[in-house]
C-alpha positions in Angstrom: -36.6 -14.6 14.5 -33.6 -17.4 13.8 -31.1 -14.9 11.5 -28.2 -16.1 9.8 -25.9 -13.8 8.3 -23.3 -15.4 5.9 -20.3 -14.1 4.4 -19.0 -15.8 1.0 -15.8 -17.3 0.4 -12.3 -15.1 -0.5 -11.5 -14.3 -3.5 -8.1 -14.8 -5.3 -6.9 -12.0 -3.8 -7.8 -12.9 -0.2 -5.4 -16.0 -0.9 -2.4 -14.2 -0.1 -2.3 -10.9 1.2 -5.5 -10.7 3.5 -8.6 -11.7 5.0 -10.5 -9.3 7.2 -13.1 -9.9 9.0 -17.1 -8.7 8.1 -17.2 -5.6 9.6 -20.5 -4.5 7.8 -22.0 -8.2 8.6 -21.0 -7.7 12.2 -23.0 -4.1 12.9 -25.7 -5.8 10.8 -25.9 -8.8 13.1 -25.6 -6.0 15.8 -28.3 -4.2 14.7 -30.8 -7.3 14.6 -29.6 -8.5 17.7 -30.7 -5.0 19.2 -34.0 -5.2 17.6 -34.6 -8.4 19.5 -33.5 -11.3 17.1 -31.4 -14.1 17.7 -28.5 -13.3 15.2 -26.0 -16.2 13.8 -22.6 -15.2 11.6 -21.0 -17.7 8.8 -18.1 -16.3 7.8 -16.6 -18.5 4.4 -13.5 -16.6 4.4 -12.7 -18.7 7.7 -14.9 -21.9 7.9 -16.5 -24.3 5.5 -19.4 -24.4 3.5 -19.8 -28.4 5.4 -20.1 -26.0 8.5 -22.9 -24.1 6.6 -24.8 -26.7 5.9 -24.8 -28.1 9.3 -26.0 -24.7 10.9 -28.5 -24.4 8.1 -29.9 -28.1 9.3 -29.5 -27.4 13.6 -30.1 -23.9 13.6 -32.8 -23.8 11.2 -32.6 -19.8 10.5 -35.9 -18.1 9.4 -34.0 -15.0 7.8 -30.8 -15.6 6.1 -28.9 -12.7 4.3 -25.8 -12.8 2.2 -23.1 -10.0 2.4 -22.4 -8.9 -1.3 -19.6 -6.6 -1.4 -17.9 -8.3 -4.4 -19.2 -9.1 -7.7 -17.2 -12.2 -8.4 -19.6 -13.9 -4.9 -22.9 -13.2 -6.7 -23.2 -17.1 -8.1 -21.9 -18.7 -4.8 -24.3 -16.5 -3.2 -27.6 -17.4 -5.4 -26.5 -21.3 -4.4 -26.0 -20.8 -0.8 -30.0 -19.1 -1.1 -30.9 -22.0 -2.9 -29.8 -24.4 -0.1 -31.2 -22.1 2.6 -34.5 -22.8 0.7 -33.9 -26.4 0.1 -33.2 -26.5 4.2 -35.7 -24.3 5.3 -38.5 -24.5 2.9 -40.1 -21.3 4.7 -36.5 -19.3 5.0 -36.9 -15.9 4.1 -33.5 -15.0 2.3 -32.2 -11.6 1.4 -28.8 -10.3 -0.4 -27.4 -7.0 0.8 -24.0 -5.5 0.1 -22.0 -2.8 -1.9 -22.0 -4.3 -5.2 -25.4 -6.0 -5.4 -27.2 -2.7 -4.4 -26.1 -1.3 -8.2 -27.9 -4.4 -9.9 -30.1 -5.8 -7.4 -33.2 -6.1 -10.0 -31.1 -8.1 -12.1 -29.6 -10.5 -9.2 -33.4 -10.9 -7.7 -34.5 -11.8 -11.2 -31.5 -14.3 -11.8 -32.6 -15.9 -8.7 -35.5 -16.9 -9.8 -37.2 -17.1 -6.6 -34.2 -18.5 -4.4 -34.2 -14.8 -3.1 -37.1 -13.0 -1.1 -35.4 -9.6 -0.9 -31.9 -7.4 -2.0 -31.6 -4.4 0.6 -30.0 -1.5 -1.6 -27.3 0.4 0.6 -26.8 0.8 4.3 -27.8 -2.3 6.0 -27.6 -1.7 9.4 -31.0 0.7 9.1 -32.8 -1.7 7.2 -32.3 -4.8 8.6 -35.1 -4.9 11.6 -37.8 -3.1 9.1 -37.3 -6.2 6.4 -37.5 -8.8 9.1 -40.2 -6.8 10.6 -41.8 -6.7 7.4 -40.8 -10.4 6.5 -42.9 -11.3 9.5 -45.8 -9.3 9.2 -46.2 -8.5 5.1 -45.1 -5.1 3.3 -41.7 -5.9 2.1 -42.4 -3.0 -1.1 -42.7 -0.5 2.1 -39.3 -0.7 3.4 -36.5 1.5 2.5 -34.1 0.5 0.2 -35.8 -3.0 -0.2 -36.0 -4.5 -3.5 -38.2 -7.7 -4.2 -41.3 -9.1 -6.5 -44.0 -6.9 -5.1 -41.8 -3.9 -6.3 -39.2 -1.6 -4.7 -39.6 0.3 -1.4 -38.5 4.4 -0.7 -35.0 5.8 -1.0 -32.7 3.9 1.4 -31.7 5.5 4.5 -28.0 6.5 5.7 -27.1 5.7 9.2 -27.2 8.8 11.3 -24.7 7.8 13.5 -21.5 5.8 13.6 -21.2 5.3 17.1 -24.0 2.8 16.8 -24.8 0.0 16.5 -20.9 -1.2 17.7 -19.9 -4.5 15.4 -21.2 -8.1 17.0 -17.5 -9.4 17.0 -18.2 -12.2 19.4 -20.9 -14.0 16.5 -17.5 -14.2 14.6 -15.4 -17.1 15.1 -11.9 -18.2 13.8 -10.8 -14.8 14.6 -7.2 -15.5 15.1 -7.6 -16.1 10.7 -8.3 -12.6 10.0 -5.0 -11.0 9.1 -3.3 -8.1 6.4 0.3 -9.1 5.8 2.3 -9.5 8.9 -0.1 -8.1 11.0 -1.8 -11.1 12.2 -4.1 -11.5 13.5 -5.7 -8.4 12.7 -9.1 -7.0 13.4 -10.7 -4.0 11.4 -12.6 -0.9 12.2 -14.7 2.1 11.5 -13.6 5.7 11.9 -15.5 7.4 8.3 -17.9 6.3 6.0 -18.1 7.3 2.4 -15.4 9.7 0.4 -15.7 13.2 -1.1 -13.6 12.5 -4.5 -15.1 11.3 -7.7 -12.5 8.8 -9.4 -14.1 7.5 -12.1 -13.2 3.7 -11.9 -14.5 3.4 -7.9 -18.1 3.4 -6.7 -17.8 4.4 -3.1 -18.5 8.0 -3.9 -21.8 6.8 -5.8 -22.4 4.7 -3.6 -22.8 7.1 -0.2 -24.3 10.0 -2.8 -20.8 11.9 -1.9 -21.6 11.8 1.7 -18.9 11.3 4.4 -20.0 10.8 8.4 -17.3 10.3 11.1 -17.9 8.1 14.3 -16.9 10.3 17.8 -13.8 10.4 19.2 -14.8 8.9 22.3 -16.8 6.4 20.6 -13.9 5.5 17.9 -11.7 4.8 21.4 -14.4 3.0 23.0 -14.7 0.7 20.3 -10.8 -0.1 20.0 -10.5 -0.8 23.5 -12.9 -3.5 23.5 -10.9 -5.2 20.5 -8.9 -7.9 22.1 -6.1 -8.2 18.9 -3.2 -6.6 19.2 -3.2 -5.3 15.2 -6.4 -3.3 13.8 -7.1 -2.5 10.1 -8.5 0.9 9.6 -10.9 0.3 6.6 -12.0 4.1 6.2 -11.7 4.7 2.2 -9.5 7.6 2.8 -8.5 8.2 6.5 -8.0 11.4 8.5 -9.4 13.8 5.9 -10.1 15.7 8.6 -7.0 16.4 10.7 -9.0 17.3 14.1 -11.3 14.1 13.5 -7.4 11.8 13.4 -6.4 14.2 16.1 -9.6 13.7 18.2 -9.6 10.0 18.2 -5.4 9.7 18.9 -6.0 11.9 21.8 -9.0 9.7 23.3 -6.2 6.6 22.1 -3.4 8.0 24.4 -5.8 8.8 27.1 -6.9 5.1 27.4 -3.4 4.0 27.1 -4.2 2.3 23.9 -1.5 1.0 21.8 -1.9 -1.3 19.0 -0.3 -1.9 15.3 -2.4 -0.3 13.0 -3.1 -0.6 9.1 -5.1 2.3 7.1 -5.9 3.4 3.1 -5.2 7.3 2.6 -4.6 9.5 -0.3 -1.5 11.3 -1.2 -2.3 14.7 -1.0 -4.6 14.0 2.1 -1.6 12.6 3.6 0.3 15.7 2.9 -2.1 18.3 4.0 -2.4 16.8 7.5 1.6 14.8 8.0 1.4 15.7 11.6 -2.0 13.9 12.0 0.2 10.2 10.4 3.2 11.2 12.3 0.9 11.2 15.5 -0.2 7.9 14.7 3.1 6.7 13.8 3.8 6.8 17.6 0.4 5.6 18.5 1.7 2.0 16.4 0.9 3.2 12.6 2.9 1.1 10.7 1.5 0.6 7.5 -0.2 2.8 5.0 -2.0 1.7 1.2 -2.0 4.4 -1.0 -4.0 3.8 -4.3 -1.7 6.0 -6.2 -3.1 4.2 -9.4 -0.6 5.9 -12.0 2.4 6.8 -12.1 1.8 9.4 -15.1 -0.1 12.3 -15.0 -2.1 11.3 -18.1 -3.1 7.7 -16.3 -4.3 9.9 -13.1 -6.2 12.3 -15.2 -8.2 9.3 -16.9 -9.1 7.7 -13.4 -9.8 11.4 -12.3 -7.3 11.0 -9.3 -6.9 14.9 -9.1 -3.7 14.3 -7.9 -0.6 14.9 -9.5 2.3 12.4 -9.6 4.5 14.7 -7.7 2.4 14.8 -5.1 2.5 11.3 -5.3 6.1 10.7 -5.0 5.9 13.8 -2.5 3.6 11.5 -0.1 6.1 8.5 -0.3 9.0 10.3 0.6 7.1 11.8 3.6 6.2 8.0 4.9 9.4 7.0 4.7 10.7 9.8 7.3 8.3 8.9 9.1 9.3 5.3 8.9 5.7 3.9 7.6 6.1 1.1 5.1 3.3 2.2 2.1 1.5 -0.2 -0.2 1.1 0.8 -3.8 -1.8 0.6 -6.0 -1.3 0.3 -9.4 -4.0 -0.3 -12.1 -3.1 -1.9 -15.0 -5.1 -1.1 -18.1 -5.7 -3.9 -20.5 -4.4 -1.6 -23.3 -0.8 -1.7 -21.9 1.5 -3.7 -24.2 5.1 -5.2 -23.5 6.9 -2.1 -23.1 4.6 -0.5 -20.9 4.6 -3.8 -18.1 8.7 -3.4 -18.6 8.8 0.2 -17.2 5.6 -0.6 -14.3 8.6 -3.5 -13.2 11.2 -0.8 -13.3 9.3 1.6 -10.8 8.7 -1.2 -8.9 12.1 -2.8 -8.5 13.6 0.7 -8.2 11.3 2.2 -4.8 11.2 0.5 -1.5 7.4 0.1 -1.2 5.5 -2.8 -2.0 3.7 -2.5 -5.3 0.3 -4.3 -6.0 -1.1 -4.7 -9.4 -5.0 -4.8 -10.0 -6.9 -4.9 -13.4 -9.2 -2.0 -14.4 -12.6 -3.3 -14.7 -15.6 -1.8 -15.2 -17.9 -2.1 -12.3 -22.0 -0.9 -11.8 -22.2 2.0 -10.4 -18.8 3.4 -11.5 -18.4 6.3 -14.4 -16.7 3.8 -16.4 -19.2 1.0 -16.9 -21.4 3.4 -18.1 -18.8 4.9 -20.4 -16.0 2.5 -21.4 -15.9 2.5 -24.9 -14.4 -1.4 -25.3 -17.2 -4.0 -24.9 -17.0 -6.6 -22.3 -15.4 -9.4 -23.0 -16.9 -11.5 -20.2 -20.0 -11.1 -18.4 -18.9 -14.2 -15.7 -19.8 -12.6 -12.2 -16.6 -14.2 -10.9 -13.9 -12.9 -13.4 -14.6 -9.7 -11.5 -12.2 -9.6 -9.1 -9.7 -7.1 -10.5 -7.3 -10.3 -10.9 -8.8 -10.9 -14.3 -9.1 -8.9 -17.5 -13.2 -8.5 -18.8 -12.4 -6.1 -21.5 -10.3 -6.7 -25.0 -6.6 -6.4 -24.3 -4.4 -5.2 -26.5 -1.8 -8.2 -26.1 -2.9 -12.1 -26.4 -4.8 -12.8 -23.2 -2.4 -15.5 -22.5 0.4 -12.7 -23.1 -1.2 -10.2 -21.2 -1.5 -12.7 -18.2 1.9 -13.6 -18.9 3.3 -9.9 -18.6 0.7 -9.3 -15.6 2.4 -12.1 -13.4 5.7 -11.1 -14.4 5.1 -7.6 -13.4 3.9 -8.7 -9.5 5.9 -11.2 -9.0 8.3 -8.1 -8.7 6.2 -8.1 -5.5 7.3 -11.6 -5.3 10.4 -11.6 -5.1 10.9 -7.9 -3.1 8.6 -9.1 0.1 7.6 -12.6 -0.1 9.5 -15.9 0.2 12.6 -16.7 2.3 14.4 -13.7 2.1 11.3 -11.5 3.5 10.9 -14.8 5.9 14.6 -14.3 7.6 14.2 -10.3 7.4 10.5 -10.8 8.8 12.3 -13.7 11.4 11.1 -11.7 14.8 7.8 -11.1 13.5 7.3 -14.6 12.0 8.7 -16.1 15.1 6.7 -14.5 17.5 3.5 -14.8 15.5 4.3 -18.9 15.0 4.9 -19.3 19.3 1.1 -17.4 19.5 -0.3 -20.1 16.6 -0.6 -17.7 14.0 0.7 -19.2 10.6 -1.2 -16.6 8.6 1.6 -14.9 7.5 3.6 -17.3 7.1 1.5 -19.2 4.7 1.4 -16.5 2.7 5.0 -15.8 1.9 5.1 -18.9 0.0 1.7 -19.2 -1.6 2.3 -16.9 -4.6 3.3 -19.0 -7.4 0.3 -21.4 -6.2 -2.0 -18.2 -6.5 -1.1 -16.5 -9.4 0.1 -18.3 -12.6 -1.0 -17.2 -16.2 -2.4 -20.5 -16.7 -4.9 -20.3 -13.6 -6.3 -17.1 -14.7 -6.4 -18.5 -18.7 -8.6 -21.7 -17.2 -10.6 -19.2 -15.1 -12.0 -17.8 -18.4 -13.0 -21.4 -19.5 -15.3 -22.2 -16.8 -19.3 -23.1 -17.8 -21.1 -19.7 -17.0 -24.5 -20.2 -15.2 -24.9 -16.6 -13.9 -24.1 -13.0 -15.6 -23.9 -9.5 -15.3 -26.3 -7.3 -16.4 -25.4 -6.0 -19.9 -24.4 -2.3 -19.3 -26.1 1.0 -21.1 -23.4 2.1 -23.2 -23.5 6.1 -23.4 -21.6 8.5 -25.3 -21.2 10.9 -22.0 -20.9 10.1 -18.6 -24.3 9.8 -16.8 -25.7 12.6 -14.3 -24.0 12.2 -11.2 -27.3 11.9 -9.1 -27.9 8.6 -11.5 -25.1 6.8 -9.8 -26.2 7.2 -6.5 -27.4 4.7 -3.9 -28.0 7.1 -0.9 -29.6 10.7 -2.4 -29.4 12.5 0.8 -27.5 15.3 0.8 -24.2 15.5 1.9 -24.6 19.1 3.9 -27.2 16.8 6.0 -24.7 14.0 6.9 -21.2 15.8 6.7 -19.0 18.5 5.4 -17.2 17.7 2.5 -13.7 17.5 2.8 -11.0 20.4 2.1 -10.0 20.6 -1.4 -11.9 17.9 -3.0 -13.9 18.6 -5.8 -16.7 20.5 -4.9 -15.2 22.0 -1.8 -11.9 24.4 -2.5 -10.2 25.2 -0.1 -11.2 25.1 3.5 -10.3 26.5 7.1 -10.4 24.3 9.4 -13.3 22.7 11.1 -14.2 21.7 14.6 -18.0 20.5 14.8 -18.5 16.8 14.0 -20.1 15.3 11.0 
């Protein structure tokens, strides 16, 4: 069959700061491609929906899917499946994706006939049975596969990360894909899936608690086929395992590897295992994101962080002797008032590290959609981007927008604009003479980006599609309700030293 993959456009957040490329879209391309199909990616971060339609009119796809990671791409996704259909009258089009696997009865419903099929979870395992089954009838039988003749078994978990390796070649416009000043930037896979339980994230619910690891040797493979020079490690939490980071640094220096890398970790993970980051400081780690979240204890006990903020500040002390620059997450609750956005710009003049702001939001398949007390305030697919406040905020909107810019452009002024240009002169100069403007487009795109007034007009926008409205309970729901993948984590991986459920661990050697 003719597939076309498509990836929506970025979202306000991908204005500034980044734009990776599909990673998940490229082993699912990878994965039809092996099964014999001829495989097309559209990626909307990078080119344009005119492009879209022309490919849609000369390639004439038979299958089109739509990645759905993100919420806030769920109505640009149902029109880009109604103009598949209005191209292809006989296109069979399917949604997969993180977020639309919590909700994907609802999105097939909304629809209204525009989509065949949502695949719930792992895509790379389903995606030649439902274009198998698209073919030849019995879409209900498939794993994971949602659509009007009902829903098909459990979905199935990869059992190996080594395979299938992501089609990067289908991608084009890869010199656009970029974090910060690494640019460009390309992205890989060492993990899947996380052991903690926060309550405002659905990565743990979405893997059932499960957490795999790709080979060394594989992991190395893979980065030596990656022609950029800077590579985003997009693990949820990397090197829990300090002989898995070991591992793959070793098969690193033996290929004589060397790039800039990028990675997400936690604090305390990053202290148990400092000589696993300080390895790959010298291998070309140079910056770290750490969703520290709060800067309280009482903020990290509500998001269940199990974390304290000593060990927080611990972890950033310990980057900075190792000379890694970290990125701070912060989430801002919409019950913070004047005072408290004062202090948040305080911590964040007064530390070195760049400090990122994002709004709690209730999400499907997180504790806190099922939980959160305070009713939505929007049910607008696309104010769910963590830019935007969907629950009642204790300050005027246009206050608490107000306060909320005001409070990152701290970020603003610290490492954007001309003074992080002429500090940033080497980097900026040598990324201009290779044609990359990526970064330097975005040290002067802020105020363009994020102004109270934008995010005020956002909420004034007609509404065509909504989320589902959530089942308010009085307790958190069983665990096993939350889940996407039900297989159990002692079949697909250990869990990871001192995480919930796990205690305290020696150390382990066999792989996951």
């Amino acid at each position: 069959m003719r597939v076309m993959l498509v990836h929506p456009s970025a979202l306000m957040y991908s204005e500034i700061f980044l734009r990776l490329e599909p990673l998940g879209l490229e082993r699912v391309a990878a994965a039809a491609r092996d099964a014999g199909h001829e495989v097309r990616i559209v990626d909307l971060q990078v080119l344009s929906q005119r492009l879209l339609d022309e490919e849609l009119r000369s390639f004439a796809p038979e299958a089109l899917g739509v990645s759905l990671n993100y919420l806030a791409n769920i109505p640009e996704a149902i029109e880009i499946a109604r103009r598949a259909k209005a191209a292809s009258p006989g296109c069979f089009v399917f949604f997969g994706g993180h977020s639309v696997s919590f909700i994907a009865d609802h999105v097939l419903q909304q629809a209204e006939g525009a989509v065949d099929a949502v695949v719930r979870g792992e895509g790379e395992p389903a995606v030649a049975p439902l274009l198998e089954a698209a073919r030849d009838g019995g879409l209900a039988t498939v794993p994971g596969v949602v659509c009007a003749e009902g829903r098909g078994p459990a979905p199935l978990l990869m059992e190996s990360l080594d395979r299938p390796r992501p089609a990067r070649d289908l991608t084009r416009k890869r010199n656009r894909y970029f974090i910060g000043e690494l640019d460009p930037c390309a992205s890989i896979e060492f993990t899947r899936g996380c052991p903690w339980d926060c309550s405002f994230c659905s990565a743990w619910t979405f893997y059932g608690r499960s957490y795999r690891r790709a080979s060394p040797e594989a992991a190395a493979d893979e980065m030596a086929s990656i022609a950029e020079p800077n590579v985003f490690i997009v693990d949820d939490v990397a090197f829990i395992r300090p002989e898995h980071g070991h591992g793959i640094a070793a098969a690193l220096e033996r290929r004589r590897i060397r790039k800039n890398y990028y990675l997400e970790t936690r604090s305390d993970v990053l202290l148990r295992n400092e000589e696993v980051f300080e390895r790959w400081r010298r291998l070309g780690l140079r910056y770290m994101f750490l969703g520290m979240e709060a800067i309280d204890a009482e903020g990290l006990d509500l998001y269940r962080k199990r974390v304290s903020p000593d060990e927080n500040f611990k972890a950033l002390e310990a980057a900075r002797r190792m000379g890694i620059m970290v990125a701070i997450n912060l989430i801002v609750d919409p019950a913070w008032d004047e005072e408290r956005f004062r202090l948040v710009r305080e911590f964040a003049l007064a530390v070195p590290e760049i400090v990122h702001l994002t709004v709690m939001t209730p999400y499907p398949g997180t504790e806190i959609w099922h939980t959160e007390a305070r009713q939505l305030t929007t049910r607008d697919y696309r104010l769910f981007d963590i830019q935007h406040a969907v629950v009642p905020t204790k300050l005027p909107l246009e206050v608490f927008y107000r306060e909320l810019v005001r409070t990152q452009a701290v970020l603003n002024r610290k490492h954007l604009g001309l003074r992080t240009a002429l500090r940033a002169g080497g980097v900026l100069g040598r990324n201009l003479l290779r044609g990359q403007t990526n970064f330097a487009r975005m040290l002067w795109k802020f105020g363009r980006v994020y102004n109270p007034e934008r995010q005020l007009a956002d909420h004034r926008r007609p509404v065509t599609y909504e989320l589902p409205v959530p089942e308010h309970r009085a307790a958190a729901p069983g665990r096993k309700e939350l889940f996407i993948h039900t297989r159990p984590v002692s079949a697909v991986g250990r869990k990871a030293p001192g995480s919930p459920e796990a205690g305290p661990a020696a150390p382990e050697t066999d792989g996951a």
